[in-house]
N, C-alpha and C positions, 0 to 999 in steps of 0.2 A: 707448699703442698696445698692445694686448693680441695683436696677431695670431692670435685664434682660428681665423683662415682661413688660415694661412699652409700652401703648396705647396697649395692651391688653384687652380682659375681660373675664374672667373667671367666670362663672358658676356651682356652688355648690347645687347640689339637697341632701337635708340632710346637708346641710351648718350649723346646728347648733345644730348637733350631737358633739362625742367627739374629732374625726377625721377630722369630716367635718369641725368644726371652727380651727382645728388646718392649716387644710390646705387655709383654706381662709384667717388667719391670714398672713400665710408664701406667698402666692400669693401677695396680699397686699404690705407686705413688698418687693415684687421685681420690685412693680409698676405696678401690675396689679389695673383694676377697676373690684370688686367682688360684684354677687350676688347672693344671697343664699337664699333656702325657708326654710319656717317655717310652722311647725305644730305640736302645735297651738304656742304660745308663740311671740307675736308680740314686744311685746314690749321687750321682752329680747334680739329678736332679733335685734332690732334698741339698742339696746342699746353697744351690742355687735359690732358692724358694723362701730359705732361711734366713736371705740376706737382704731379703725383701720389706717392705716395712708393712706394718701391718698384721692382722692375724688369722686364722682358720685355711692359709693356701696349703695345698696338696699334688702331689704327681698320681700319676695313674698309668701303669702301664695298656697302651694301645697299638692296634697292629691293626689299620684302615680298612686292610684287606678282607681283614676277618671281621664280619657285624656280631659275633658276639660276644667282641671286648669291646667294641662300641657299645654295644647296650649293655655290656656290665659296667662299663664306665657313667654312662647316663646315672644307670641305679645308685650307684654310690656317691655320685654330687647331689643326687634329690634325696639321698639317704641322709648323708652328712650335713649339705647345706639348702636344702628344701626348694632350689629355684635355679633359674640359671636365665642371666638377664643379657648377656652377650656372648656370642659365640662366634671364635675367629678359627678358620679353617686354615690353617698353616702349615699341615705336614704336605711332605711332596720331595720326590726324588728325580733326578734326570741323569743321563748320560750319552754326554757328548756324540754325535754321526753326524757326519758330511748328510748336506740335505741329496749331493747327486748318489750317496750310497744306498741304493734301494738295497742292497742284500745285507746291509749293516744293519739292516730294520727286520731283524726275522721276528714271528707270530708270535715267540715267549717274549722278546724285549715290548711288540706291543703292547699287547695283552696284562704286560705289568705296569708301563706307562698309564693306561688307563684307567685299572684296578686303582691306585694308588694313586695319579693324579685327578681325576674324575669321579669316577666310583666311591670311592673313599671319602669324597668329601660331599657327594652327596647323601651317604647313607647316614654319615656324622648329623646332617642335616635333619634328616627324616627321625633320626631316634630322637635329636634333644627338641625340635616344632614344638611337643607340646606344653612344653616347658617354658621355652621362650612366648608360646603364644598365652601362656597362663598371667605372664606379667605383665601384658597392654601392650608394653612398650619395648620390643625383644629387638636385638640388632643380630644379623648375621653379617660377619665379615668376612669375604673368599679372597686369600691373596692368587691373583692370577698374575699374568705376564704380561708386557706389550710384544710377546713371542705371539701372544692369541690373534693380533691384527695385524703385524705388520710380517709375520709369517719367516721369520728371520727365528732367533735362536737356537737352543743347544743341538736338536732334530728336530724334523718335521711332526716326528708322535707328539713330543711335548710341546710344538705350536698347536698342534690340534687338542691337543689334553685343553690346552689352555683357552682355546676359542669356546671351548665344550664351558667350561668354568664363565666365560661370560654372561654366554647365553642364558646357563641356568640364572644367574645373578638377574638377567632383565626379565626371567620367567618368573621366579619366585619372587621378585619384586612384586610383583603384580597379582601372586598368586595366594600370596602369604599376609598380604596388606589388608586391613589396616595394625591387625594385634604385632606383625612382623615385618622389621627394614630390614631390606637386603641390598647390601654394596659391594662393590668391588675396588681395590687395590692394584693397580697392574702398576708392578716397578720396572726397571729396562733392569742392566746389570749393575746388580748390587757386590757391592765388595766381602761378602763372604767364602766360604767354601765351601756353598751349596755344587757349584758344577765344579765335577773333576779336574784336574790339568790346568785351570785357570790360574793364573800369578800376577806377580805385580806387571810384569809386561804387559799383559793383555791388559790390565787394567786404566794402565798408564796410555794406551793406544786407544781405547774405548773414549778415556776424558777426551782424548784429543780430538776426537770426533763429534762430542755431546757441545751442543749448543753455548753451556754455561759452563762449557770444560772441566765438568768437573764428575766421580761418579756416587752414584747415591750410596748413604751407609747403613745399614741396619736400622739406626733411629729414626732414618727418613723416613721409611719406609712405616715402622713405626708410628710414629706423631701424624701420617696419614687415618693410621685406624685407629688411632684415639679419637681424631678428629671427628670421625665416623660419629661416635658416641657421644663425645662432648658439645658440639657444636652442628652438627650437620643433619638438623632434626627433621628436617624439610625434604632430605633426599631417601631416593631408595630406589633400586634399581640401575643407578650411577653409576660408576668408574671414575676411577681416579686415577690416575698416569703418574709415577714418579720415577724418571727415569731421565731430570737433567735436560731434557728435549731430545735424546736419540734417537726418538721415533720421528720428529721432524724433517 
C-alpha cells in the first residue's frame, strides 16, 4: 500500500455499485478517507466500508434525483471531514430497448434516464465545486459510457444520457480549471449487473467481438479512476475508454 492519497477524501456517489465499491476499495487502499452513498442498502453499505482499511469512511443515504440529499450529503462530509479532494460520479441506472423501439422510450422512461443519468450528476457536481475548488487541487471523476460515441448500447436515452456526460466533462474541464480536473471514464460492457437481462452469454459473445477478447471487470474500470488521481496530473477534460477495444 503505497498510500499516494493519504489525508485525502474521496467521495463516491454510487459508491456501492460494482465499479463504484471497486474504486472506493482501491482509493482506501492508497490511504484515502472514502465515502459513499447508498441506495437503499444501509447496512451492506457499512458493512462494506468496514472492511476497508483505514479510518473515518462513512455511507450516506442519496437519491440523485432529489438535490436535497445531495446537499445534505455535502453537509455532512464538510461536517465530519472538513473537505473533499476527489469526487467520482458513479450512480446511474439503465434499462434495456431496442434502439428501432421508439414507443419502448415513453416521456417517463426518458425523463428518468436523464434525471438520474445526467441531472444527477451534475448537481452532485455543483453542491460539492466549492469544496473541491477550496483544495487547489480537486479531481472530478464522471463514469460515462462508450454508448456516449459510438451510439450503440442498452437504448438510445442512455447513449444520449451518456454523450450528455461527455460534454459536461470537456465543459467543466475548462470551466472549473485551474483549482478543478475534470475526467472522464467511458468503459464499453463491464461484467457487472448494472443492465438487466445480461448473462454469461452475452458476455461471453461481447469478448468475442472485443479486440483483446476479452471483457472489462469492475477493477478495470476502477484502477482507470485511480489513475485519474494518482498519476494523470497533467489531464483534465480527457476520456479514457476502457472497454477491451469494442469501440474499435
Amino acid at each position: 500500500m503505497s498510500e499516494k492519497l493519504k489525508g485525502k477524501v474521496a467521495v463516491i456517489v454510487g459508491g456501492t455499485g460494482g465499479c463504484g465499491k471497486s474504486a472506493a476499495r482501491m482509493f482506501a487502499e492508497e490511504g484515502a478517507t472514502v465515502v459513499v452513498t447508498h441506495r437503499p442498502g444501509k447496512e451492506a453499505a457499512a458493512a462494506f466500508l468496514a472492511g476497508l482499511p483505514g479510518s473515518g469512511h462513512f455511507a450516506f443515504p442519496v437519491d440523485v434525483i432529489d438535490t436535497k440529499t445531495i446537499n445534505a450529503f455535502r453537509d455532512e462530509v464538510k461536517k465530519r471531514l472538513g473537505r473533499c479532494d476527489i469526487l467520482v460520479n458513479s450512480a446511474g441506472f439503465t434499462k434495456p430497448v431496442a434502439h428501432n423501439d421508439l414507443d419502448g422510450l415513453d416521456d417517463d422512461l426518458i425523463d428518468r434516464m436523464f434525471a438520474v443519468n445526467w441531472r444527477g450528476q451534475f448537481a452532485v457536481i455543483r453542491a460539492f465545486a466549492p469544496m473541491l475548488k477550496a483544495t487547489g487541487d480537486g479531481l472530478i471523476v464522471n463514469i460515462s459510457s462508450i454508448a456516449g460515441f459510438n451510439g450503440q448500447g442498452s437504448s438510445l436515452a442512455y447513449s444520449a444520457c451518456k454523450a450528455g456526460i461527455d460534454v459536461m466533462g470537456i465543459t467543466l474541464g475548462r470551466a472549473l480549471a485551474p483549482e478543478i480536473r475534470v475526467m472522464t471514464v467511458s468503459p464499453g460492457a463491464v461484467e457487472t449487473s448494472f443492465v438487466p437481462g445480461r448473462g454469461a452469454e452475452f458476455y461471453a459473445k461481447a469478448a468475442a467481438t472485443a479486440p483483446l477478447r476479452k471483457i472489462p471487470q469492475a477493477d478495470d474500470v476502477a484502477e482507470a479512476v485511480l489513475a485519474c488521481a494518482t498519476h494523470l496530473k497533467m489531464s483534465t477534460g480527457s476520456m479514457i475508454v476502457v472497454d477491451a477495444g469494442r469501440a474499435l
